[in-house]
C-alpha positions, 0 to 999 in steps of 0.5 A, a space after each residue: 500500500 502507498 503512503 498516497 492511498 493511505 492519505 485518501 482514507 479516513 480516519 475510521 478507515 484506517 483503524 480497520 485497515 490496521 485491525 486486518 493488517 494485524 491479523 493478516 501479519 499474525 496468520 503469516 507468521 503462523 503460516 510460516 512457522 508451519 511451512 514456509 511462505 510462497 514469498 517470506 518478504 511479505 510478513 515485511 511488507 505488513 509490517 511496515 504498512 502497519 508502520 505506514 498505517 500508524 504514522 498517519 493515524 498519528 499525524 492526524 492525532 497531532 493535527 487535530 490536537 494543534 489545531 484545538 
């Protein structure tokens, strides 16, 4: 996911997309603890939209919070 897709969800949006991202990240993890993955670089790349998901989520905590 790009930073510029995620600047075009909403707040709500982005909470959820974080809850499925998580739970996606964990049943890879699982997975790959079972047998390995197709493509082990993607427990990466959830991760850090996660990281991407979270940042934003924070900036627009600090903006609202600058702008009170």
């Amino acid at each position: 996911m790009k930073y510029a897709e995620i600047k075009e969800l909403t707040t709500e949006e982005i909470k959820a997309r974080i809850a499925e991202e998580k739970s996606n990240l964990t049943k890879a993890k699982f997975g790959h603890a079972v047998s390995a993955l197709e493509n082990p670089l993607k427990i990466k790349a959830l991760r850090k939209d996660i990281a991407r998901l979270n940042t934003e989520l924070t900036q627009r905590a600090k903006a609202a919070a600058n702008q009170q």
